[in-house]
C-alpha positions as CSV (number, residue, x, y, z in Angstrom):
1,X,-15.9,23.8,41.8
2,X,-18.3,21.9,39.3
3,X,-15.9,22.8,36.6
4,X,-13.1,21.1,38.9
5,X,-15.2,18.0,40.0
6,X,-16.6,16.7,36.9
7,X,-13.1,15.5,35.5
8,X,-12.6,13.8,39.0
9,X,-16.2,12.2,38.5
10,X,-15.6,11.1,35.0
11,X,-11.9,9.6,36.2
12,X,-13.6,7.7,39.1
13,X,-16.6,6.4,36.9
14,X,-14.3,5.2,34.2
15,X,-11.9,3.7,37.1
16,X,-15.2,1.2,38.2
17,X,-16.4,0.5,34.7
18,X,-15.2,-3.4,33.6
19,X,-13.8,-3.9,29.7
20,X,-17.4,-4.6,28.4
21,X,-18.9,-1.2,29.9
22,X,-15.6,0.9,28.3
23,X,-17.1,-0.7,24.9
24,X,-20.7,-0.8,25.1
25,X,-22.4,2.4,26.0
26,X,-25.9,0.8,27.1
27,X,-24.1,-0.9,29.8
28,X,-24.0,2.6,31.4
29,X,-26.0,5.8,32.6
30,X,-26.7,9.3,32.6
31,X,-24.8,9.4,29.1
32,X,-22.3,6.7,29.4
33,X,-21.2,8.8,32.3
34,X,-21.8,5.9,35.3
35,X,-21.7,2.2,35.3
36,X,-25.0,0.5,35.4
37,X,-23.3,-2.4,37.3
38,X,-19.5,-1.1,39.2
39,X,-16.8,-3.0,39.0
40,X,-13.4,-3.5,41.5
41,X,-11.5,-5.1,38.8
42,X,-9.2,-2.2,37.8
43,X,-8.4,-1.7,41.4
44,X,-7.4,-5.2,41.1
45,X,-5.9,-5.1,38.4
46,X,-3.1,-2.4,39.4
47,X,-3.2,-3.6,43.3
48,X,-3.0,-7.3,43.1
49,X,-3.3,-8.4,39.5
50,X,-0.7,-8.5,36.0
51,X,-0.3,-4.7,36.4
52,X,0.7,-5.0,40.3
53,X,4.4,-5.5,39.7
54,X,4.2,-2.3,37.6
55,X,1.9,-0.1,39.6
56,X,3.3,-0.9,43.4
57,X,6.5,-0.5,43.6
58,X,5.9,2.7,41.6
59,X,3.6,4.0,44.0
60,X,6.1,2.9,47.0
61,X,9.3,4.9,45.3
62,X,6.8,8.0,44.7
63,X,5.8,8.3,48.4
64,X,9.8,7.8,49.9
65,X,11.2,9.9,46.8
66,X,8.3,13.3,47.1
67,X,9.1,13.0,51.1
68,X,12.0,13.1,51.3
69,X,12.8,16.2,48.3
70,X,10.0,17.6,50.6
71,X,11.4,17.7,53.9
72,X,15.0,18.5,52.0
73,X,13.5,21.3,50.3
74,X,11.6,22.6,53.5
75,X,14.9,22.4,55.7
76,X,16.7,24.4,53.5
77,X,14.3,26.8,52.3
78,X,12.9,27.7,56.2
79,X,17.0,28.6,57.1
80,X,17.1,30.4,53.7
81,X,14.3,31.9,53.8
82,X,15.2,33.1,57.3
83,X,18.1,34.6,56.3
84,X,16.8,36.7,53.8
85,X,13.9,38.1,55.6
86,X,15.8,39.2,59.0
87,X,19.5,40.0,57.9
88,X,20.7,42.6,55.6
89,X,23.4,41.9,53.0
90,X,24.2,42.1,49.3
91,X,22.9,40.3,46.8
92,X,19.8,39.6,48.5
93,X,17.5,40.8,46.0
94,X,19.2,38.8,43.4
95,X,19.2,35.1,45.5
96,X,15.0,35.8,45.5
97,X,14.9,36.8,42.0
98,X,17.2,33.5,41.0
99,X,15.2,31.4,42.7
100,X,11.7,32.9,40.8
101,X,13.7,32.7,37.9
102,X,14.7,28.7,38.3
103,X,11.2,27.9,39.6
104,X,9.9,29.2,35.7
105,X,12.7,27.3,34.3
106,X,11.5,24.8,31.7
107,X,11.9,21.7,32.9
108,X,12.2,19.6,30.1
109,X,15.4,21.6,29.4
110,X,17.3,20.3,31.9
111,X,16.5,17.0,31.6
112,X,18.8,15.9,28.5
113,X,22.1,17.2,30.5
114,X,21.0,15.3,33.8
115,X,20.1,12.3,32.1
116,X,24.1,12.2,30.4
117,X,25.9,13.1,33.8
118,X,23.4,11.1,35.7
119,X,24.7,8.0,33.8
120,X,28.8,8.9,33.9
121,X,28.2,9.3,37.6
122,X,25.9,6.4,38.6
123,X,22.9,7.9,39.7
124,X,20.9,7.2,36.5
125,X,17.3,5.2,37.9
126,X,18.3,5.8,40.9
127,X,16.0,7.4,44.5
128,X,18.7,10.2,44.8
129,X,19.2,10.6,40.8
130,X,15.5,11.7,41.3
131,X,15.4,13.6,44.8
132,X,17.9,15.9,43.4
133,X,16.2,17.0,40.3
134,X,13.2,17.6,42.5
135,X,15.1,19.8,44.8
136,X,15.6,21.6,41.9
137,X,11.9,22.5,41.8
138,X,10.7,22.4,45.0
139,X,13.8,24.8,47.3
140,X,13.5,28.0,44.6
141,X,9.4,27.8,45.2
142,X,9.6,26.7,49.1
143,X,11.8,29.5,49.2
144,X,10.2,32.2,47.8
145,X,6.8,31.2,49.5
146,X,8.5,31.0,52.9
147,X,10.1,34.3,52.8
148,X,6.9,36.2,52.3
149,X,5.9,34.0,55.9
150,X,8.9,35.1,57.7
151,X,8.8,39.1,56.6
152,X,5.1,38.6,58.4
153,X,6.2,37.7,61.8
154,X,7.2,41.2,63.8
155,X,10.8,41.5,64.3
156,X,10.6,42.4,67.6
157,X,9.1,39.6,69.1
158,X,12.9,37.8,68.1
159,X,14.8,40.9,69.9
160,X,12.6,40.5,73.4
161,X,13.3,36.9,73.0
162,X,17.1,37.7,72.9
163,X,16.5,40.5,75.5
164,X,15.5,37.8,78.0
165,X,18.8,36.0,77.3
166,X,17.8,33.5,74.9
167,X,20.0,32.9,71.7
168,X,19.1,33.4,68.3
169,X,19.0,29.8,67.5
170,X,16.8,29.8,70.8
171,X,15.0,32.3,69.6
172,X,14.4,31.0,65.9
173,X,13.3,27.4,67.6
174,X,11.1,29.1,70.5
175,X,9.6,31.9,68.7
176,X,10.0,32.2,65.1
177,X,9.6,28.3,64.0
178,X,6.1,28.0,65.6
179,X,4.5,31.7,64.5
180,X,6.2,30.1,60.9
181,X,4.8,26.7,61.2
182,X,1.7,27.3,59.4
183,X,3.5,28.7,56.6
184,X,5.9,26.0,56.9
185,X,3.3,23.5,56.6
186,X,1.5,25.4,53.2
187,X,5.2,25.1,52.0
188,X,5.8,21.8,52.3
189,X,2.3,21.0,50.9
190,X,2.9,23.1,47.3
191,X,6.7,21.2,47.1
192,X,4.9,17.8,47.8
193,X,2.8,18.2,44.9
194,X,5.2,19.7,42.6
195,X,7.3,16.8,43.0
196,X,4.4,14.5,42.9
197,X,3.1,15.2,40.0
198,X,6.3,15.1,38.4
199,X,6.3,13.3,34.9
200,X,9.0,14.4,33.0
201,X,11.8,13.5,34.8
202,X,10.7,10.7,36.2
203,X,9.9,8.9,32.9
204,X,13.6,10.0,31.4
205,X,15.9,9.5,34.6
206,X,14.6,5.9,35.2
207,X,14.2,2.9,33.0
208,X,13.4,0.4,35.7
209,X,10.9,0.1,38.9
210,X,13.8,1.0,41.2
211,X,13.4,4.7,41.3
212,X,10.1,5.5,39.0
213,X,7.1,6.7,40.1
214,X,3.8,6.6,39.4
215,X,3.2,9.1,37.1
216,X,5.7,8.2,34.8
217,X,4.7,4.1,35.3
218,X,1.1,4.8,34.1
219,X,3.0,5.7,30.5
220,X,3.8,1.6,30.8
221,X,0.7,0.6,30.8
222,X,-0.7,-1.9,28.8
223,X,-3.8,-3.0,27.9
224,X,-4.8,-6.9,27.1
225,X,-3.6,-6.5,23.7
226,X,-2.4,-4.1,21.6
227,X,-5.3,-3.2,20.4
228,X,-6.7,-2.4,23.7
229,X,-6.2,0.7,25.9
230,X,-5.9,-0.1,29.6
231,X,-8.5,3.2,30.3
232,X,-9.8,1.3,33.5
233,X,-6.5,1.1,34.9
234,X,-5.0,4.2,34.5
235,X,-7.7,5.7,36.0
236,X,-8.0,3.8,38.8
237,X,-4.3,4.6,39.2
238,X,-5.1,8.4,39.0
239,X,-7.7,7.8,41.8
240,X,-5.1,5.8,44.1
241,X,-2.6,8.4,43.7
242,X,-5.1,10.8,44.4
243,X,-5.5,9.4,47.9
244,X,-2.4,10.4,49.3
245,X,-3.1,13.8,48.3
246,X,-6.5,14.5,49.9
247,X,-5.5,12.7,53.3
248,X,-2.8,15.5,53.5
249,X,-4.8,18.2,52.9
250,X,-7.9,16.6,55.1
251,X,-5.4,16.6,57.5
252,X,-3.0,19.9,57.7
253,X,-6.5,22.1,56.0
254,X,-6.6,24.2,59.2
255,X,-2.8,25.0,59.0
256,X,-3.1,25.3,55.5
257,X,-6.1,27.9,55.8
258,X,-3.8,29.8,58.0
259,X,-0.6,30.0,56.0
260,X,-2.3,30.9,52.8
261,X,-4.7,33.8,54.7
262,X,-1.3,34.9,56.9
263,X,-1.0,38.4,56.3
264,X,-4.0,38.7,54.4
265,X,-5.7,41.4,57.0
266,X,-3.7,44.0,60.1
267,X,-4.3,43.2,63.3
């Protein structure tokens, strides 16, 4: 944890130092680690100053964009994932094994054919040139995590569901989605962040603020001249973005707990 939490530390401290403290060491402590004297002005900076029109509408595009690959890639995953756990048919093996395969997959090989046919077909820096590369991420690895959820839940609490008369769509929404939903909700919480952190395609399927996102905005920083690196911003960037992140897991930790530990002991 220390060896986690020091980079964060040293992100945050840099985030609140102002242009004279990033150049003169005695304006800090403990080591040039912390700012004798914070400053907001980075925050400003990115939020309501010169970098604003940069920073915002990144930040807006990277929550719609990761939410809405997210609850794609859940959707399909959970009815895949279903499938493949409870039914019995050829090729199985293979469909689980393809989608291990394509979640290894380099990304940065795909991106040179997308980028060509993204700009024949329109959908070059665009929201959905974007949510479908994603997908391609997020469904293989929601899919292979959710299937190890579903073979947990006993089969035969779905067959005394249907023994009662209920359907298996019935059954699936009544008994198997809420015994799932903690593994549902770890699911959705690795594709979110897979897509979030995103870089690569995000910097080479957009050239405009219409569709990029943040991580691939802070590459357009700038500082005041070109002489200057714009340190403070970036990592005051790196701590907004952050934010998101740790409200989601502040918020869905016990659910999270319990998807990850599912399984873990009999009983």
């Amino acid at each position: 944890m220390i060896w986690t939490i020091i980079p964060i530390l040293w992100i945050v401290a840099t985030s609140l130092k102002s242009d004279a403290a990033l150049a003169d060491p005695s304006k800090n402590m403990f080591g040039n680690f912390w700012p004798k004297s914070p400053s907001l002005d980075n925050y400003r900076l990115i939020l309501t100053g010169g970098a604003s029109e940069l920073f915002n509408p990144a930040l807006l595009n990277s929550i719609i964009i990761c939410l809405v690959a997210t609850f794609i890639a859940v959707l399909l995953a959970t009815f895949c994932a279903y499938a493949i756990s409870r039914l019995d048919f050829p090729g199985k093996r293979l469909i689980l094994t393809t989608a291990l395969a394509v979640s290894f997959f380099p990304v940065i090989a795909m991106v040179t054919p997308l980028f060509n046919l993204w700009r024949q077909i329109g959908l070059f820096d665009t929201k959905i040139g974007l949510i479908i590369p994603y997908l391609s991420l997020t469904v293989p690895l929601s899919i292979w995590t959710l299937s190890a959820f579903f073979q947990q839940i006993p089969w035969e609490m779905e067959q005394a569901a249907q023994v009662d008369g209920a359907t298996s769509w019935q059954a699936f929404r009544k008994v198997i989605a809420p015994l799932a939903a903690p593994g549902v909700f770890t699911t959705a919480i690795i594709a979110f962040f897979t897509a979030w952190n995103d870089f690569v395609f995000a910097v080479n399927l957009t050239s405009s603020n219409n569709a990029r996102t943040v991580p691939a905005a802070l590459a357009f920083f700038t500082g005041a001249s070109q002489f200057t690196q714009p340190t403070g911003a970036i990592c005051a960037a790196a701590v907004i973005v952050t934010i998101p992140v740790v409200i989601l897991v502040l918020l869905f930790q016990r659910r999270i707990v319990a998807g990850l530990t599912s399984g873990a002991v009999k009983g």
